[in-house]
LOTIPA-658217 format. One record per residue (C-alpha): residue in one letter; x, y, z. Coordinates in steps of 0.02 Angstrom, whole numbers, plus 50000, padded with zeros to 5 digits. Example, Ala and Ser with C-alpha at 12.3 -4.5 7.8 and 13.67 -1.06 7.14 Angstrom:
A506154977550390S506844994750357
This chain:
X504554953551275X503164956851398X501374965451392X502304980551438X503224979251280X502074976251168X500934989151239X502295002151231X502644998551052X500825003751013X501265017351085X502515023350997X501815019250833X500325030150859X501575044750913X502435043750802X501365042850661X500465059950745X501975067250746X502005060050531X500315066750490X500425083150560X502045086850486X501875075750325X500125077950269X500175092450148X499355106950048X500815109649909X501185128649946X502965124949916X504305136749948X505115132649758X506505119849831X505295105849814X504935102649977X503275108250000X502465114550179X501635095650200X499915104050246X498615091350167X497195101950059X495595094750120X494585107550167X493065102050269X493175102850479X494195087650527X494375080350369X492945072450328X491555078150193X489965078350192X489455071750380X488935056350438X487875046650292X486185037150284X485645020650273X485295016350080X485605018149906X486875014549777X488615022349784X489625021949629X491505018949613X492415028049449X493845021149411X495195015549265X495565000249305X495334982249375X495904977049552X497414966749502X496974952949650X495554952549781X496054936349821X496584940249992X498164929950001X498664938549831X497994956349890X499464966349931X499194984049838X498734998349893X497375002449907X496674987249838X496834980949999X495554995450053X494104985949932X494524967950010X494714971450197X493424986050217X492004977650099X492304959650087X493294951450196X493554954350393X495364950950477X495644945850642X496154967650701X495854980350586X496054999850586X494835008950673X493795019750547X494485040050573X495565051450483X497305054850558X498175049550704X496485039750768X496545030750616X498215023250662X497495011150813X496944995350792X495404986450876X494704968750867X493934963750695X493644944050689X494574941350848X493784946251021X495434956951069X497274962750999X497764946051025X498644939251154X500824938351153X501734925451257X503384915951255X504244934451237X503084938751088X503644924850999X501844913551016X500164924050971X498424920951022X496994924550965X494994919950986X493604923550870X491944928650885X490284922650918X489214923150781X490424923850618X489634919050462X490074919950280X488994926450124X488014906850106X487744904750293X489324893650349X490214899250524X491884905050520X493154893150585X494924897550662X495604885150532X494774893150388X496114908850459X497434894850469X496984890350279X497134905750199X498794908350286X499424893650224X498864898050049X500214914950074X501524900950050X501274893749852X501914897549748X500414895349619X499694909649725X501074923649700X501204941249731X500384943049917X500954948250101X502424938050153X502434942650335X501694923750374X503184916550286X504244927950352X503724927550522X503014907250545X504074895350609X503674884950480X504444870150390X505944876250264X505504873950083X503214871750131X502324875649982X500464879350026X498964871150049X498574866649881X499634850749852X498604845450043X499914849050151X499524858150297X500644868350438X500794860150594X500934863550767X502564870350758X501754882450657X499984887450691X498944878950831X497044878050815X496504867650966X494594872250939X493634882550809X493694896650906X495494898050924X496964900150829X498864901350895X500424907250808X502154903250834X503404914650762X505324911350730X505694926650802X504824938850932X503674951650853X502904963650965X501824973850814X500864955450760X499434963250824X499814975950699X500104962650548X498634951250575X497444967750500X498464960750323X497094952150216X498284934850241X497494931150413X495654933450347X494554917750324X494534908850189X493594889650183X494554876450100X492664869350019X492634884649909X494734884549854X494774889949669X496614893549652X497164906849529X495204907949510X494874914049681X495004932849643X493344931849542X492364928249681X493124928049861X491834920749966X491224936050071X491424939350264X491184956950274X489634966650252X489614964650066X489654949149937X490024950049738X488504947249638X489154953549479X490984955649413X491374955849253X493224958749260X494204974349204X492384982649155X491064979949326X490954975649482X489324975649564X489314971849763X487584969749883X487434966950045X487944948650131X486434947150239X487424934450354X488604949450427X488264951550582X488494971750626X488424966750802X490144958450793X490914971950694X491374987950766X492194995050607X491034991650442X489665001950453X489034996550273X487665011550238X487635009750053X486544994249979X487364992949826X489124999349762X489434998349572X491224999649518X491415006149338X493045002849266X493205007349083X493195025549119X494965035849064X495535049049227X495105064049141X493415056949110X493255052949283X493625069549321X492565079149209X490865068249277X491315071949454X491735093149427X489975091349320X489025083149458X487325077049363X486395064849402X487025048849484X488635055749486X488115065249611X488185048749718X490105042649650X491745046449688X493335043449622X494505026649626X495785034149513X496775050549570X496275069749491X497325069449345X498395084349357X497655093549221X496065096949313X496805101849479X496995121049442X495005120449400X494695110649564X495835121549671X495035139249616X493135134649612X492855132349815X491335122049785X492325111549707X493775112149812X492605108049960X492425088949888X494315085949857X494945076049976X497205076049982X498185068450117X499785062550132X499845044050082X501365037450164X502065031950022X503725034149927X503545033849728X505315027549652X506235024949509X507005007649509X508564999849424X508584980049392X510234977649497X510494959449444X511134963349280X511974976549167X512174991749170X511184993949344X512374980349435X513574995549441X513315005249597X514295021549537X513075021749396X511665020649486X512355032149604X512445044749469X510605040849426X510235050949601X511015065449524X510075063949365X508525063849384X507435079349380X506165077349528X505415093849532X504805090849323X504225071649404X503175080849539X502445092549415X502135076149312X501015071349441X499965088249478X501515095849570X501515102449748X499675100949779X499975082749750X501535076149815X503295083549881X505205078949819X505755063249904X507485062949977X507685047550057X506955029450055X506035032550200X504425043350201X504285055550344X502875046350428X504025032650476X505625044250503X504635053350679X503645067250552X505415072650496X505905072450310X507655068350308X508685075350154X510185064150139X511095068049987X510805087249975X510305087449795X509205099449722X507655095849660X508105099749469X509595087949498X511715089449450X511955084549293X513635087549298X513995079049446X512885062949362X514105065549210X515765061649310X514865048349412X514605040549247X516265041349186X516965035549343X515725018049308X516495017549148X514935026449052X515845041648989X514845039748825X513265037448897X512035022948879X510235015248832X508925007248929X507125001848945X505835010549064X504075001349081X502735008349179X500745008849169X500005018149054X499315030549167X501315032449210X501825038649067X502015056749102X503135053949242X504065042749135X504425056049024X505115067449153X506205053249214X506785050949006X507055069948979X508165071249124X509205055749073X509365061148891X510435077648966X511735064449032X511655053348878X510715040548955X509545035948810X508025028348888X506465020348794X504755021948876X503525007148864X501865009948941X500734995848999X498814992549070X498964996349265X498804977349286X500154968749185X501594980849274X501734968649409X501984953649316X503334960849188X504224968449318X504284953149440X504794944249290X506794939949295X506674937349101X505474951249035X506114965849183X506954978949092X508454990649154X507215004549256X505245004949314X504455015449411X503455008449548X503345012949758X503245006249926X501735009350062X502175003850233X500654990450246X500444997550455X501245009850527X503235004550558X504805002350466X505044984650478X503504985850350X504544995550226X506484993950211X506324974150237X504944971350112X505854979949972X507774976750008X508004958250072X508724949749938X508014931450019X506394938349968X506904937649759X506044926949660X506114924249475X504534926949433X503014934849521X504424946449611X503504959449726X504124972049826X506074969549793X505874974149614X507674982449633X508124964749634X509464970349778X510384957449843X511774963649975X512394954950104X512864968550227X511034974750208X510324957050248X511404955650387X510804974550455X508974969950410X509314953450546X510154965150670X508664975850690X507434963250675X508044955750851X508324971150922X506804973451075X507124991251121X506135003850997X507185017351018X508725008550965X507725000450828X507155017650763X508995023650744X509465009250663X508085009650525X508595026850491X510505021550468X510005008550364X509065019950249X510395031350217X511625017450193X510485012250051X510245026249971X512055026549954X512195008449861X510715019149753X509595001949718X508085014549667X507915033049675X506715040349793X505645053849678X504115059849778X503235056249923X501405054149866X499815062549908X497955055849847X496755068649781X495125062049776X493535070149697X492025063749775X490145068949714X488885082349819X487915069049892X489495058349959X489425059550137X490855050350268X492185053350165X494125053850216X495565048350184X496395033450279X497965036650351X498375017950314X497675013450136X498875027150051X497675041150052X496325031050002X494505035750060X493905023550196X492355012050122X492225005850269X490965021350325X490745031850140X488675032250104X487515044950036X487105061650096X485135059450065X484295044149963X482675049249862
């Protein structure tokens, strides 16, 4: 492909991702068939509260839970991946700072430009910096970029961005850096410090797009610590860890040895950020409406629970700190295809029936919150459009679930496990009372936020149904339908995105097809085909597609939400209003 290409595809992707938000962003006043009017429910001028902030202070993070990986070749949730690439780690492009559609472009981070494509978009270029440092003092090398990408391949490192060993043209069967063996040439190129140069398998004209993933940011061999390395990832970005005292407080100052100058993004006005993590939601919640004290300079990690969104809604001072957009993402219900009962596909056919998704939404705040998913696909990725392809209602067809069932040879119904984090459980619930009417008997076991990943990517310990979701990690759907369908991407244990375990041939063979295809509007098509033939092999059930509501304090100022990061507000440029 040429620079006219790859330029166009940028293009696109920020059209059509206008076209997403306007349409898909949403402020719940549903019209009672579930689908909502996808008007987001933030309420100040264009989005963001509290104006621009000052230089100074200490802004305070409330939240529930640990970060399940900061490493930054393990950091692939969302919107973990907000924390790492906004506060302590730089990329080579990253997403420009704004709400909305603005949000959506890219511009330089480590590297001096978007990179540079050649060889039909199949080689990548890139140069950093002047000036790069880390937290101690030590310049940032191009192969310090090269390292960390290398550490995306072990397998003692699981759970990360694959796109590198997707995309590389590197050796079959490499296992990371940790054993000492390094990519080659054939691979990555760095032919000076300043330099680094992919070679892909295949063209890709949106790498510009995937080097803002926290796999291509810098990482120096000297300081490797393994499983280790989430406790402290040595800090390029405009803060460094001086205190973290996992699953209870992080505390994070400022790296003196980040250079503003080279960083167009970060703008770093707080000087210290304390993350509190022991708190319970409705906790959270009740601080933040109370607004005393520090909390007056916090916000909120953790979504409103729903119980507190009628008083937030109704009191406008309140309402005038809630921040709700549209994440992007598509909350599902997921069988464990690779063994009985869910290796049926009429069965978990009729599970599309089943399910209630109007008592899930109101599980999760209801309209105000999130709208009734009908396809794989959220409607920021299908041109702003929700697409509706079975034609279910929202309360679901028992009846029709019932025959389904007998057809699969379930006539008498069945048991199963469902495990999700605790803070899951009331959707759970929903998901068991609406199985119980078609005699699927289904236990619920809740667990902390941060062991979900690791039972459910677990071959041995994955039970029959989870609930989990899918972000696109930048705006396209070759971020989406490949990173949780491909059945090459399985593993036995530390599974991640595929948790379906799907494994179909046809699909693989699709996935391929459009992967090679160079003209977007073909490709486009073609994604949404692919969806809908998914959705009828029924891997997972789409139930909502997700908003954020976020509470932030009266003295927040520069808040928003990120059109990438799932809703999440941008730390990138959140500060203080005044600082006494």
């Amino acid at each position: 492909m040429n620079r006219r290409t790859h330029v166009a595809l940028a293009a696109t992707i920020a059209a059509t991702l206008t076209l997403g938000l306007g349409a898909c962003s949403s402020n719940g006043n549903g019209d009672g068939d579930g689908a909502g009017d996808h008007a987001g429910v933030t309420t100040e001028g264009n989005g963001i509260i509290g104006g621009t902030p000052v230089k100074g202070g200490t802004l305070t993070i409330l939240s529930n839970q640990d970060f399940d990986q900061l490493d930054p070749a393990r950091n692939w949730t969302m919107p973990v991946m907000d924390v790492g690439v906004r506060m302590l780690y730089r990329t080579l492009t990253t997403f420009k700072a704004a709400p909305g559609a603005e949000g959506l472009k890219i511009e330089p981070d480590l590297a001096t430009d978007l990179g540079t494509p050649s060889d039909g978009a199949k080689t990548w270029t890139f140069h950093l910096k002047d000036g790069l440092k880390y937290e101690d003092g030590t310049p940032i090398v191009a192969d310090d970029i090269k390292y960390n990408v290398e550490r995306s391949f072990s397998p003692e490192l699981p759970g990360g961005p694959d796109y590198a060993v997707r995309y590389l043209d590197a050796p079959d069967g490499y296992q990371g850096p940790l054993g000492g063996q390094r990519l080659g040439k054939q691979a990555i190129e760095v032919p000076d410090a300043k330099t680094i140069i992919f070679h892909l398998k295949r063209p890709v004209a949106e790498f510009g797009y995937t080097v803002t993933l926290p796999t291509f940011a810098p990482v120096p061999k000297a300081k490797e610590a393994g499983a280790n390395y989430s406790n402290h990832p040595v800090s390029s970005g405009p803060y460094k860890i001086e205190e973290y005292d996992r699953g209870k407080r992080m505390v994070l100052v400022r790296n003196t040895n980040w250079d503003e100058k080279t960083d167009p993004v970060r703008k770093a006005y707080p000087d210290k950020i304390v993350v509190e993590q022991t708190l319970k939601g409705a906790g959270i919640a009740d601080r933040l409406i109370a607004d005393q004290g520090d909390d007056k300079n916090a916000i909120s990690y953790v979504d409103l629970v729903p119980a507190k969104v009628g008083e937030v809604l109704t009191n406008p001072d309140l309402k005038k700190r809630l921040i709700s957009e549209n994440s992007g993402c598509t909350a599902m219900l997921v069988t464990n295809t690779s063994k009985p009962p869910f290796d049926n596909q009429k069965l978990r056919l009729a599970l599309q029936y089943a399910v209630d998704k109007e008592a899930y939404a109101t599980a999760v705040g209801g309209p105000a919150f999130n709208d009734v998913a009908t396809t794989f696909l959220p409607p920021v990725l299908t041109a702003g459009a929700p697409i509706d392809h079975f034609m279910i209602k929202p309360a679901g067809d028992p009846d029709k679930a019932k025959q389904l069932m007998a057809e699969a040879g379930f006539a008498d119904g069945l048991k199963t496990e469902l495990v999700t984090s605790t803070g899951g459980k009331p959707q759970a619930e929903a998901v068991q009372a609406a199985l119980k009417k078609v005699n699927i008997d289904v236990t619920v076991t809740t667990v902390d936020p941060t062991a979900v990943n690791s039972i459910v990517g677990d071959k041995d310990k994955q039970p029959g149904l989870s609930l989990t979701g899918w972000c696109p990690d930048y705006p396209s759907a070759a971020t989406f339908l490949p990173m949780i369908f491909d059945g090459r991407s399985i593993k036995d244990k530390g599974n991640n995105g595929n948790n379906s375990r799907f494994n179909d041939p046809e699909t693989i063979a699709e996935l391929d097809r459009i992967a090679g295809l160079d003209d977007l509007q073909k490709a486009n098509t073609a994604w949404l085909a692919l969806d809908a033939k998914i959705m009828d092999k029924s891997p997972a059930v789409p139930m909502t597609w997700q908003k954020k509501p976020l509470l932030v304090g009266s003295n927040i100022a520069g808040a928003f939400a990120h059109p990438v990061w799932s809703g999440q507000i941008d730390y990138a440029v959140i500060g203080l209003k005044s600082v006494k």
